[in-house]
N, C-alpha and C positions, 0 to 999 in steps of 0.2 A: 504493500500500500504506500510507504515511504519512497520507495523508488519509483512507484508511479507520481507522484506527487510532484518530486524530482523533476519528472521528466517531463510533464505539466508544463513546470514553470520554463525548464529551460527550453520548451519549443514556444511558451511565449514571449519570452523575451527573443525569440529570433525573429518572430513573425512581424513584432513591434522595430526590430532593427530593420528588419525586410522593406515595412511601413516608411521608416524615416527617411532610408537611402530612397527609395521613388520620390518621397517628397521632394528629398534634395535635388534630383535628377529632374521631376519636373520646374521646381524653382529656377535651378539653373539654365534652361532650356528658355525660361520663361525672360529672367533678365536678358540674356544670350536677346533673343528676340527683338526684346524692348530699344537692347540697347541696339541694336542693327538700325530702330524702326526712325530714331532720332535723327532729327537735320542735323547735317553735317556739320555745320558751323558749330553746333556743339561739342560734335568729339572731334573736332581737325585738330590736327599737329602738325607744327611748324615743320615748312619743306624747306633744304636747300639742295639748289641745284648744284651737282657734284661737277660739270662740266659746263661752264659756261659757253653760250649762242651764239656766234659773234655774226652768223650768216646773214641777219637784216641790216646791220653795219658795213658789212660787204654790199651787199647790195645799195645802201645808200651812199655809199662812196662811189659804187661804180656809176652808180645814176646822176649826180649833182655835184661831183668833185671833180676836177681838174690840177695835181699838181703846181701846174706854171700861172693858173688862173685864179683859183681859188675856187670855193665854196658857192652854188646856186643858192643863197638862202631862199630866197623872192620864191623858186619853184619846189625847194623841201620844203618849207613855210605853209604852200599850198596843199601841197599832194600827200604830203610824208609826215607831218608834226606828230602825228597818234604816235606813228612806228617808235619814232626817238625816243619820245618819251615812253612808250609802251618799255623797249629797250633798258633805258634807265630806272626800270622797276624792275623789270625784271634778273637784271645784273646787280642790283641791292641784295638779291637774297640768293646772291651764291658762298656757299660757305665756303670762303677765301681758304682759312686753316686747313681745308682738306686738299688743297694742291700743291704739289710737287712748287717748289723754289721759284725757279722759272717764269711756269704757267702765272705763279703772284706775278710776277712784276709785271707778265704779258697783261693779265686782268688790269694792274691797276692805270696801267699807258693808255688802255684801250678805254676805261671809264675815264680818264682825265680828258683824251678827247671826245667821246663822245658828247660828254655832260657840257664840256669848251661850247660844243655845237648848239647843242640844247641853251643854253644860256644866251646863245647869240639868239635864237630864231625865236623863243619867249621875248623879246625887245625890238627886236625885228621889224622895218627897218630902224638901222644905226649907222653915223657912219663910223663907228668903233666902238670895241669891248668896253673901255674904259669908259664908253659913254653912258654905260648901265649901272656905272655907281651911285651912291646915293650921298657920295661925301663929293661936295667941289674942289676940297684941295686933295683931299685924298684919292685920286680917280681910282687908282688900282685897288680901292678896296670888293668891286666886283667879285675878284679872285677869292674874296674870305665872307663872303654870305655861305652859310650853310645851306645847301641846296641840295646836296647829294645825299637817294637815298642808299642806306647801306644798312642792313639787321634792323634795330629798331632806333639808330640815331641818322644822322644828317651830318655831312661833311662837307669842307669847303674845298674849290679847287687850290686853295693855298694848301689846306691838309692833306690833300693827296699829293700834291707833288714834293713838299718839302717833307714830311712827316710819312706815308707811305712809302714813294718813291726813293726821294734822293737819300733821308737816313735809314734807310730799311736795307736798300741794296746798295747802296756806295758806287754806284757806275757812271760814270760822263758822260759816257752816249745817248744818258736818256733825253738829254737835251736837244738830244736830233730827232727825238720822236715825240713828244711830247707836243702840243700845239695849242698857243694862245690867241687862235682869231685873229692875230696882225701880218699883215704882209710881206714884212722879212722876217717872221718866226718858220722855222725849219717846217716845210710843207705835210699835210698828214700824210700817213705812209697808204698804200691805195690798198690794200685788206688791213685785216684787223691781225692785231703781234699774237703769237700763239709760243707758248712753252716751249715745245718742239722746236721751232729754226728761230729762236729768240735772237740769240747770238747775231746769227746771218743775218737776221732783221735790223738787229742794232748797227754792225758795222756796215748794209748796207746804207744806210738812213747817213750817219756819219760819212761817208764818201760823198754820198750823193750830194748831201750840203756843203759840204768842202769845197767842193768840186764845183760847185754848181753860180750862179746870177751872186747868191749873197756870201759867200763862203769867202774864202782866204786870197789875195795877191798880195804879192813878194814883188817888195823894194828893194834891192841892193847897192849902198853906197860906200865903196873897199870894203872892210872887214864885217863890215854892221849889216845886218837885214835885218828891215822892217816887215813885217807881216800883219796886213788889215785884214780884219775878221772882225763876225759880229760881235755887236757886245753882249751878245749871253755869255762870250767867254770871259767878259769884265767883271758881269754882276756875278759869274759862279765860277770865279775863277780859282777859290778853294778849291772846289771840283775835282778841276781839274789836274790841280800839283798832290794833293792826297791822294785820288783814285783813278789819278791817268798817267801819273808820270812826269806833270807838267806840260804847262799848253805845249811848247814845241814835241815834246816828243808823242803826243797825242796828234799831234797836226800829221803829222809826218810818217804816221802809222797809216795816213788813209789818204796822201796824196800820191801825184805819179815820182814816177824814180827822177827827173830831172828837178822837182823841185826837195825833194828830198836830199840830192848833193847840196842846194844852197845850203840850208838846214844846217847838213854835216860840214860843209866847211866854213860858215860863218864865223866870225872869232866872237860877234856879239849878238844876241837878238830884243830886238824891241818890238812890240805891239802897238797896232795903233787899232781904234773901234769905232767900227760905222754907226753913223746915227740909225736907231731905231725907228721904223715906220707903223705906228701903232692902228694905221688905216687898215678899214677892217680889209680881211681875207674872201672879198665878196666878187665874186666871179663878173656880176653881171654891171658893175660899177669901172 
């Protein structure tokens, strides 16, 4: 009688565990559901994109830009403004940290101009960047409105170039890819800089300025040569003696071999710097 009694109880405490696990199994089935059943905007979790786009960028360089001419704003203005700024949201929320060295600096050259563009064509017509400042003696403060979006702050094109860029990576080149909207700043490059041929990108950019309408000619007077270049090389010319070597021997890494012997046999060299033309980089002007 005792061991049926037993055996009673302990087939009912199974029946009653039997009981609880369905409960649970339907419960959980049940939230399981609910929670599916919810608008998304509820349960969304922050995305970043692991490979940033650059292919509307390409496209809008190959539609409205011109190296030797400049920038069509007047017809991106028209046709194109969503895309840019479409663009510049959606290169806010790539998570920078998860790229390879590189690819950072490619992302941040490729935001500084894009966002350059974007700021011109919101103002649009100008006849210059600095005309979109809000201080009269201070023009250049354009560069330091926080506008850029990035995660959940706002960056200015000062803080990306000098805070991002130049003490982030330590490289002189980027002066040749980088673009301020004026018409002797080093021209955009015509795709967008990619991790991968960084490099190539860079010292192509740096020749072609060089080399090019605004870049360097050589004065020689006996031992002395003069060498006029722009004055980005004036105002960043730290730059260029810590992370290039100093200006001559930066110049001379990406000119032809004839001006290169100047260079080598000079006994002295001096710099001289063109004036800057801060007129905007507008194609159709």
């Amino acid at each position: 009688m005792v061991a049926r009694k037993g055996k009673m109880k302990a087939e009912g405490r199974r029946q009653k565990a039997e009981i609880r696990k369905r409960r649970g199994t339907r419960l959980a089935v049940f939230l399981t559901s609910a929670f599916c059943l919810l608008p998304s905007a509820f349960i969304a979790l922050p995305v970043h994109a692991q490979t940033p786009d650059y292919s509307q960028w390409n496209r809008v360089l190959s539609t409205y830009y011109n190296p030797a001419k400049g920038m069509d704003y007047r017809a991106l203005k028209a046709r194109d403004f969503k895309t840019v700024q479409s663009l510049r949201q959606q290169l806010g929320k790539v998570n920078v940290a998860a790229l390879d060295r590189k690819s950072q600096l490619a992302y941040w050259i490729n935001v500084y101009n894009i966002n350059t563009v974007a700021t011109v064509l919101e103002a649009y017509p100008v006849d210059s960047i600095r005309d979109i400042s809000t201080d009269l003696i201070i023009r250049l403060n354009v560069f330091k409105k926080e506008r850029i979006p990035f995660g959940n702050v706002q960056l200015s094109l000062d803080a990306v170039e000098n805070g991002k860029i130049r003490e982030g990576f330590h490289d002189p080149r980027i002066h040749f890819a980088i673009n301020c909207a004026a018409k002797t700043c080093p021209p955009i490059r015509m795709e967008a800089f990619s991790g991968l041929r960084l490099d190539a990108q860079l010292d192509d950019q740096a020749r072609a300025f060089l080399n090019g309408p605004h870049g360097v000619r050589f004065e020689r007077d006996g031992g002395t040569l003069t060498i006029h270049t722009t004055k980005i090389m004036d105002w960043f010319s730290d730059d260029f003696e810590k992370w290039g070597g100093g200006k001559a021997k930066f110049i001379r890494k990406y000119v032809p071999a004839d001006k290169q012997k100047l260079i080598d046999s000079a006994k002295e060299i001096e710099f001289e710097y063109d004036d800057y033309d801060w007129d905007l980089n507008d194609w159709k002007r």
